[in-house]
C-alpha positions as CSV (number, residue, x, y, z in Angstrom):
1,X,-73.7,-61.7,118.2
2,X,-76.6,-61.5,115.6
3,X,-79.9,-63.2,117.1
4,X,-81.1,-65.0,114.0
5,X,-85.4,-66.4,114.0
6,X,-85.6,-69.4,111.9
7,X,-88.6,-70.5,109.8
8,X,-88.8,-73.3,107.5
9,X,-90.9,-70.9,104.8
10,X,-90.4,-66.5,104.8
11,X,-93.5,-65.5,102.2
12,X,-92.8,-61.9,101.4
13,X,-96.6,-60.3,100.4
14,X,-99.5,-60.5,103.3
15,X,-102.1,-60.1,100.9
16,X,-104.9,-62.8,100.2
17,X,-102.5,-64.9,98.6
18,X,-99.8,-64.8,100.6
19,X,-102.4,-65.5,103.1
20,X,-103.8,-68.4,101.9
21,X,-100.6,-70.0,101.2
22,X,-99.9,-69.6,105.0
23,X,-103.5,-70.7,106.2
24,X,-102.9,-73.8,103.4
25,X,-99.4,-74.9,104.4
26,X,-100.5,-74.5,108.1
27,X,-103.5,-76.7,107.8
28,X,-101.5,-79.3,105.6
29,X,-99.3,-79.9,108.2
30,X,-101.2,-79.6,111.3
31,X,-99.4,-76.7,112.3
32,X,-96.2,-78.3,112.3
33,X,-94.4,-76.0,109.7
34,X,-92.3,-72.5,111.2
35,X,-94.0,-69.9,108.6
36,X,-93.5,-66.2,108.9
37,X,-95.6,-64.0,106.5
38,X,-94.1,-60.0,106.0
39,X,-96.1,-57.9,104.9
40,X,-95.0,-54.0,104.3
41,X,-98.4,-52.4,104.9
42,X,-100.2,-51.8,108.4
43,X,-103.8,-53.8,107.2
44,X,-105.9,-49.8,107.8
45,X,-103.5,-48.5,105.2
46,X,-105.0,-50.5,102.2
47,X,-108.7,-51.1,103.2
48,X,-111.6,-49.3,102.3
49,X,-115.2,-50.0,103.6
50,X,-119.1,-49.5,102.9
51,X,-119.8,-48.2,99.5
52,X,-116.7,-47.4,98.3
53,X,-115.7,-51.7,99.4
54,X,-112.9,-53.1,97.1
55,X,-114.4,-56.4,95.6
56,X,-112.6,-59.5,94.2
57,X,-114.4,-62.3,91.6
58,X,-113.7,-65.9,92.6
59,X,-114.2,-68.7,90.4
60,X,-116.2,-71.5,91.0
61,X,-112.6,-73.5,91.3
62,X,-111.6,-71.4,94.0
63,X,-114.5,-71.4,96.0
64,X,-114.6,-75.0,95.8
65,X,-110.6,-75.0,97.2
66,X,-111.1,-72.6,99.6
67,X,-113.9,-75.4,101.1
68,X,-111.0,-78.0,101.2
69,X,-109.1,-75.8,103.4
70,X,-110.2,-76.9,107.0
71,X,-109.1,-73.8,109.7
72,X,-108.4,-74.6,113.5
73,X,-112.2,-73.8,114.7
74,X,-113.0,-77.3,112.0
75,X,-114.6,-74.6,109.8
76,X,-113.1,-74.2,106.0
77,X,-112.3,-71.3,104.9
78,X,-115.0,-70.7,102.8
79,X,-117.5,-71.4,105.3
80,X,-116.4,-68.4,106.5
81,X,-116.1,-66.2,103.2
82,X,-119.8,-67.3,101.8
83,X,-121.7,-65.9,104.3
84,X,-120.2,-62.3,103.5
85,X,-120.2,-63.4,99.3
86,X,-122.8,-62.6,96.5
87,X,-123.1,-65.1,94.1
88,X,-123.1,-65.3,90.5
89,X,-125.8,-67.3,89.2
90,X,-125.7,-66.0,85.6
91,X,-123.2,-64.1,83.4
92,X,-124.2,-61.7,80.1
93,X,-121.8,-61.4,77.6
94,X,-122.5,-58.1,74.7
95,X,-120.5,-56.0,72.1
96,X,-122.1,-52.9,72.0
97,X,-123.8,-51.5,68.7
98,X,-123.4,-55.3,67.7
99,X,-126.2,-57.6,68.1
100,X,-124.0,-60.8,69.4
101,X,-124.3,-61.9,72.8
102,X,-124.5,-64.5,74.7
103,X,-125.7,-65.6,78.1
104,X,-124.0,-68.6,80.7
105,X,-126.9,-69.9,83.5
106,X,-124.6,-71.9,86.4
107,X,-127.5,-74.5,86.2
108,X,-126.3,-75.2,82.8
109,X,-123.1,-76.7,83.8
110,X,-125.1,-78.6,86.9
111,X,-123.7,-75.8,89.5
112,X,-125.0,-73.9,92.3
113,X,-123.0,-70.9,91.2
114,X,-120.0,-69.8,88.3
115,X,-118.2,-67.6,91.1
116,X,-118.8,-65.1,94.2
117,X,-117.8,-61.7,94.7
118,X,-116.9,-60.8,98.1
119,X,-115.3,-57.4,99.5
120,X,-111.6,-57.3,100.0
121,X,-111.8,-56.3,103.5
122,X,-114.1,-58.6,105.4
123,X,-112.2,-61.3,103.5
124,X,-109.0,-60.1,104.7
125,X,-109.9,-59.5,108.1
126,X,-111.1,-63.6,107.9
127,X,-107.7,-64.8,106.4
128,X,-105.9,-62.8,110.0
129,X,-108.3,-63.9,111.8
130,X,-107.8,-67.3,111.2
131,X,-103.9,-67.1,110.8
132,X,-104.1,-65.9,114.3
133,X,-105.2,-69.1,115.2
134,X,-102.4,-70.8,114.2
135,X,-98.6,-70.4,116.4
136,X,-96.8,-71.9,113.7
137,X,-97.5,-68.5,111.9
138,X,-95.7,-65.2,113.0
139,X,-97.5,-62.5,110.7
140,X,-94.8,-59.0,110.5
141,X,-96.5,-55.8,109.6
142,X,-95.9,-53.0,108.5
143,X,-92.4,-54.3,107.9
144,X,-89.9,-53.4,105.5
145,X,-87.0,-55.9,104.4
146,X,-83.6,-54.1,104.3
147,X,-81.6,-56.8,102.2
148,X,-82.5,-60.7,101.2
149,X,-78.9,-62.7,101.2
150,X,-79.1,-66.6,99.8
151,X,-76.6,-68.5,101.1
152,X,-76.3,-72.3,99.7
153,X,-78.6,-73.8,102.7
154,X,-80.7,-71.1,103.9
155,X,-82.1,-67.6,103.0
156,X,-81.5,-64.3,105.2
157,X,-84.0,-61.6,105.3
158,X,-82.7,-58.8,107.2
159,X,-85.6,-56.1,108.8
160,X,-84.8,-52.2,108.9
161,X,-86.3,-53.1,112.2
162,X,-82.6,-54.8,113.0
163,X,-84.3,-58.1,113.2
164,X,-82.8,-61.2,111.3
165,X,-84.9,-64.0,110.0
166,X,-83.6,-66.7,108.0
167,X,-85.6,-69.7,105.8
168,X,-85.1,-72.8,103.8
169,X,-87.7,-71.0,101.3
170,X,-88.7,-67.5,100.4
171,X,-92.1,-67.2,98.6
172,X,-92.8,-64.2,96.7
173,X,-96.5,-63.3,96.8
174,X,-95.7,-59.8,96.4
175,X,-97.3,-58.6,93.8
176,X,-96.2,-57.3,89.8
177,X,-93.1,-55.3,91.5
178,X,-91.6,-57.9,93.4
179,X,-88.7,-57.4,96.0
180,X,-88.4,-61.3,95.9
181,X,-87.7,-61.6,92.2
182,X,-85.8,-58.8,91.8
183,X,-83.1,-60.1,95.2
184,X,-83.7,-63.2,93.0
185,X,-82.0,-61.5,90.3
186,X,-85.4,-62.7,88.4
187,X,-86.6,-60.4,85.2
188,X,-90.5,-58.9,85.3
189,X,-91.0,-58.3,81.9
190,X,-93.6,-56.1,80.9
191,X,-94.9,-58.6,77.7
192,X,-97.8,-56.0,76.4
193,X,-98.7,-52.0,77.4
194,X,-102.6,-52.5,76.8
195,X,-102.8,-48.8,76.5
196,X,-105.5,-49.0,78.6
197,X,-106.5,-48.0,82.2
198,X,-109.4,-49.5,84.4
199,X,-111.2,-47.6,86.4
200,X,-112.8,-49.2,89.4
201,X,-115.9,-48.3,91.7
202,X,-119.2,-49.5,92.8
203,X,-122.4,-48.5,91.9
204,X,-126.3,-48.7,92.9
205,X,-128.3,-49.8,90.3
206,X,-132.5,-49.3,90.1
207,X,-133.0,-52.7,89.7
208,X,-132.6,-55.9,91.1
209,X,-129.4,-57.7,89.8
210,X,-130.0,-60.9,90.4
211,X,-126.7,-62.3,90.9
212,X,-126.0,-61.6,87.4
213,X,-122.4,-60.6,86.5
214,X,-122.2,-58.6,82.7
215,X,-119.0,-58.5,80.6
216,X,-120.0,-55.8,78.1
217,X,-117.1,-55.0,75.0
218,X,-116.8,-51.0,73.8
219,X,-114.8,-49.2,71.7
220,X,-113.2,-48.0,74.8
221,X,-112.5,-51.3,76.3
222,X,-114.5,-53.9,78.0
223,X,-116.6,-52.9,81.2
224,X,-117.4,-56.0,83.4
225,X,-120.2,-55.4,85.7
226,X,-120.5,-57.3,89.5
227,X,-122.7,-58.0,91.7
228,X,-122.5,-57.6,95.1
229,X,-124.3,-57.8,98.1
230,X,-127.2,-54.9,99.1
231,X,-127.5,-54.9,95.6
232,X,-124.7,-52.9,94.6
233,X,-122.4,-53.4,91.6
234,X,-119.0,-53.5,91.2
235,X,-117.6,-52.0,88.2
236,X,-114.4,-52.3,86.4
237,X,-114.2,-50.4,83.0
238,X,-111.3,-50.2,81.1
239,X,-110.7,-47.0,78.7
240,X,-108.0,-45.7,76.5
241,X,-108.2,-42.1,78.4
242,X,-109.0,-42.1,81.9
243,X,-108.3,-38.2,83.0
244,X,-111.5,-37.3,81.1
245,X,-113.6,-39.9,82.7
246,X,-111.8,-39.5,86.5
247,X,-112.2,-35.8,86.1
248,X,-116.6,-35.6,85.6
249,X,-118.9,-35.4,88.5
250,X,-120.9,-38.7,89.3
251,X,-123.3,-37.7,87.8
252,X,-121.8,-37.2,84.6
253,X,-119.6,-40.4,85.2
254,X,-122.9,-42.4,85.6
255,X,-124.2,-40.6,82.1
256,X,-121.7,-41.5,80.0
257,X,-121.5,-45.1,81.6
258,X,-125.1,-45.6,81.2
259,X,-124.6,-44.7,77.5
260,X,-121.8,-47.4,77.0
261,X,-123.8,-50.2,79.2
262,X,-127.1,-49.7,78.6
263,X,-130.2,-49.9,80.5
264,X,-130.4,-53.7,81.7
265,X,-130.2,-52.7,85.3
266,X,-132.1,-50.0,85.0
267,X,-130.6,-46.3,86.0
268,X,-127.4,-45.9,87.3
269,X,-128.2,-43.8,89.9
270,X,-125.2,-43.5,92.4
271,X,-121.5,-44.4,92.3
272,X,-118.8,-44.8,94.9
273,X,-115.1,-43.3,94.8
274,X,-113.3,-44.2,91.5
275,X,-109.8,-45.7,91.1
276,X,-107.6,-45.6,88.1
277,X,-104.9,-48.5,87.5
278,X,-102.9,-48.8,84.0
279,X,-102.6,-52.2,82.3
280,X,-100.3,-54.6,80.9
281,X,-99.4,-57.8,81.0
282,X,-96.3,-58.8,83.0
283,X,-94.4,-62.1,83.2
284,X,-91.6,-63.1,85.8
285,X,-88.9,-64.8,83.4
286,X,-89.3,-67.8,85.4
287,X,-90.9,-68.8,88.7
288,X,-88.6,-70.2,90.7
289,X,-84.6,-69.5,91.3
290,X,-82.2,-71.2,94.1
291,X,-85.0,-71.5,97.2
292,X,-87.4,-68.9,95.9
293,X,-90.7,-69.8,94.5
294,X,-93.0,-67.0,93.1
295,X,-97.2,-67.2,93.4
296,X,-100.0,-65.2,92.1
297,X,-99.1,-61.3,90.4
298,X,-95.5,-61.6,91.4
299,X,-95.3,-64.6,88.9
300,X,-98.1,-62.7,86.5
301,X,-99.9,-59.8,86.3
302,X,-102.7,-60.2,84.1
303,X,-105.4,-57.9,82.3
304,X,-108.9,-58.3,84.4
305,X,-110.3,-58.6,81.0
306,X,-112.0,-62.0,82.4
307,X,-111.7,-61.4,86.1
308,X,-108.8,-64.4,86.3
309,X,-105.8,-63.1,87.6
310,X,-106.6,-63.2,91.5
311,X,-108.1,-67.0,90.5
312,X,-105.2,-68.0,88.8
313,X,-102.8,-67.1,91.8
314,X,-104.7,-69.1,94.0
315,X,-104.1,-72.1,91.6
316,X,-100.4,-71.6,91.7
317,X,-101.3,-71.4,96.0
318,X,-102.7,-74.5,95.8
319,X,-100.0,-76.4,93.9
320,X,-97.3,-75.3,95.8
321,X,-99.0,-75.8,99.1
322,X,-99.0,-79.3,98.5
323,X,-95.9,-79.9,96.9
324,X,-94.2,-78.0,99.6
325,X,-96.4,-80.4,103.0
326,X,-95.5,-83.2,101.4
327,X,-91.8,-82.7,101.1
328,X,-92.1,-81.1,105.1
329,X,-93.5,-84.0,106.3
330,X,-91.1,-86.6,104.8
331,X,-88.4,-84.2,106.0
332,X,-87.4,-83.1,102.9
333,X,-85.4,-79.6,102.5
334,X,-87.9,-77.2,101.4
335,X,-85.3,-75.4,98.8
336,X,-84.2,-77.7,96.8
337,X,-84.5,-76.4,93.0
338,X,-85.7,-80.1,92.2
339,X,-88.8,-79.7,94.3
340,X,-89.5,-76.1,93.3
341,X,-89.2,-77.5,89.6
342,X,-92.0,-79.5,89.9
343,X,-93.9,-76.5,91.0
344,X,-92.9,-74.3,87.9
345,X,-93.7,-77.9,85.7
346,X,-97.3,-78.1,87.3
347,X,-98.4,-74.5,87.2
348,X,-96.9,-74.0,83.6
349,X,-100.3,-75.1,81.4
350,X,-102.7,-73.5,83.2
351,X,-100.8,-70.2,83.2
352,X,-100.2,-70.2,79.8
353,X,-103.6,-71.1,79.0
354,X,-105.0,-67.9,81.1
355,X,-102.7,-65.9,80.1
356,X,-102.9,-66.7,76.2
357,X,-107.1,-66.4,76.7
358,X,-107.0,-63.1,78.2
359,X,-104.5,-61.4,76.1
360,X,-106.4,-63.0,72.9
361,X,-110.4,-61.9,74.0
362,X,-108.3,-58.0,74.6
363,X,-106.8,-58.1,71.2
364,X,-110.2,-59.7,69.6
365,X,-112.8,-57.4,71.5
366,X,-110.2,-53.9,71.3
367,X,-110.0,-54.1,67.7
368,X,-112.0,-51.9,65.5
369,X,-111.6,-53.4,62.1
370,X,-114.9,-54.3,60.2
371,X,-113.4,-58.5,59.8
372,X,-112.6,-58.4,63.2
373,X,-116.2,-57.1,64.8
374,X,-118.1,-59.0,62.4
375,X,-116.6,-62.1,62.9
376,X,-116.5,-62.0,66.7
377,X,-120.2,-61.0,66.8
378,X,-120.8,-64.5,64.9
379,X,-118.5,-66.1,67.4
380,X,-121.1,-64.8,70.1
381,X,-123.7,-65.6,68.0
382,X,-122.8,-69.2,67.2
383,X,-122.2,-69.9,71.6
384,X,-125.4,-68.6,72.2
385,X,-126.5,-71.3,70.2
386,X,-124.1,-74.4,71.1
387,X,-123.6,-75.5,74.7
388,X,-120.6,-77.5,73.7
389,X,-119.3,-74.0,72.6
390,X,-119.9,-72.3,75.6
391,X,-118.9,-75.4,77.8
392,X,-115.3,-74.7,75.9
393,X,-115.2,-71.4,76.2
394,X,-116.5,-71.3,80.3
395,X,-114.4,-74.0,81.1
396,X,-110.9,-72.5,81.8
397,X,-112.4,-69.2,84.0
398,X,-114.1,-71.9,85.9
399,X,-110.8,-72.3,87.5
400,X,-111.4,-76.1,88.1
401,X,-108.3,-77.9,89.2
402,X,-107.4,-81.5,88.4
403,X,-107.3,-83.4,91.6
């Protein structure tokens, strides 16, 4: 006879959103709440350390919700995470061979900081750390899923490891490719083919960055520039033809960079291994389906144009987190589509503001034509000079939720 686990919640993805949602759910309900979390990769498969560190922005929003999440050791989360973050104190805004620009200070806007940037890895290995601490959690990987059945009542996730687990819920936090949605029978549509690729490394710069981000617009595409701790920069650059600029020596790489950016840092002078990753925007057709809920890139995939897309997930966490501890602890069945409504009802503003405001600064800032350029340049112009401006503009990336 089939053994058969039962959880109240399956979230399919083990990343840092699936991850949070765990860590959130679990603290919500003092550890009251059956979670498994499957994840297909073993954690060494998709980590990379030192210089060539993977690095993720987090709002100021998110930073703040990530201190509201109170772990097992009465530490939050974030407590955890700051130590091993580098602040941003100060972002620079330019469109180069143009003379607009503009400049945000965090002390404008009365805060300490606009965001962190913090390496994927030492975050990751905090979020298993502290889901370790919790035995509500059973955390599968590498595991792959052989089918996902709904039934009226429950969900059935079968293993190819021949174990069965079955769930009120199924989460997707899976990513742009989603198993979840597409069991769910629910579309990923690719909206817009940006015709661009960003290419992502890190980089020592000569001088001292200060904890100031740059977001510099180029004919190519925009190049954002990070800081990190040890003084290192992470770089994302996004470019119409990425063979040519994958294929140079570092040294060359670093030339043609410096030629694009500029010399506010000083010389480049060393770079880190160099990932390519085409984008476009994608948009699950909806977000929820009979007991499945979808979070973060396996909801949206958006262009890192303003570094949004991992902030905006952990909005949709956050929601759904609490919709979802409320309902457990008044007994409530976790699946019904009435509950996972609300969730799609809450999230649906915000992600349609962040997506509309990325999608709109790539069309504004990738188009050549002489109206375009000249009018954007007065836009940056005009902020520099108006704080109302900028507060409008800095407002949504700040990722602040309403409480």
């Amino acid at each position: 006879m089939e053994q058969i686990e039962h959880y109240d919640v399956i979230i399919v993805g083990g990343a840092m959103a699936g991850c949070t949602l765990a860590l959130a759910l679990s603290a919500q309900t003092q550890g009251t709440m059956r979670i498994a979390l499957l994840e297909k990769q073993a954690p060494q498969q998709h980590q990379q350390s030192g210089f060539d560190a993977r690095c993720i922005a987090l709002s100021a929003g998110t930073c703040q919700q990530l201190a509201r999440l109170t772990l097992p050791n009465t530490q939050s989360l974030w407590q955890q995470i700051s130590p091993l973050a580098c602040p941003i104190e100060h972002i620079h805004v330019s469109d180069k061979g143009h003379s607009g620009l503009v400049e945000f200070h965090a002390d404008e806007f009365q805060l300490k900081q606009l965001g962190a940037v913090v390496a994927l890895q030492p975050m990751g290995e905090i979020l298993l750390a502290a889901i370790k601490h919790y035995d509500n959690i059973d955390y599968f990987s590498p595991m792959n899923i052989a089918q996902i059945q709904f039934d009226k009542e429950r969900v059935k996730i079968s293993l190819k490891n021949h174990r069965t687990l079955s769930c009120q819920l199924i989460i997707g936090a899976d990513g742009t490719q989603s198993l979840v949605a597409k069991s769910a029978n629910i579309a990923i549509n690719k909206v817009r083919d940006y015709q661009q690729t960003a290419i992502i490394t890190n980089l020592q710069v000569q001088q001292p960055h200060q904890q100031r981000a740059f977001e510099r617009f180029t004919a190519e595409g925009p190049l954002a520039l990070l800081p990190m701790t040890d003084n290192l920069m992470s770089l994302v650059w996004c470019v119409k033809d990425p063979q040519y600029l994958m294929g140079l020596t570092d040294d060359a790489f670093l030339a043609r960079l410096q030629q694009h950016f500029g010399w506010r840092l000083g010389k480049l002078q060393q770079c880190g291994k160099r990932f390519a990753y085409p984008l476009a925007l994608y948009q699950a057709s909806q977000h929820i389906h009979h007991r499945t809920a979808l979070i973060g890139n396996a909801a949206q995939t958006l262009h890192p144009i303003a570094g949004q897309g991992f902030n905006l997930g952990i909005r949709d966490v956050i929601c759904l987190a609490k919709l979802l501890s409320q309902a457990f602890i008044q007994g409530q069945d976790l699946g019904t589509y009435a509950l996972l409504k609300q969730y799609e009802k809450a999230r649906q503003a915000d992600q349609t503001q962040l997506i509309n405001l990325t999608d709109g600064l790539v069309s504004l800032f990738a188009n050549t034509l002489l109206p375009l350029q000249i009018g954007r340049n007065l836009g940056l112009m005009a902020m520099a000079q108006s704080h109302l401006l900028k507060q409008h503009f800095i407002k949504p990336t700040l990722g602040w939720l309403a409480q």
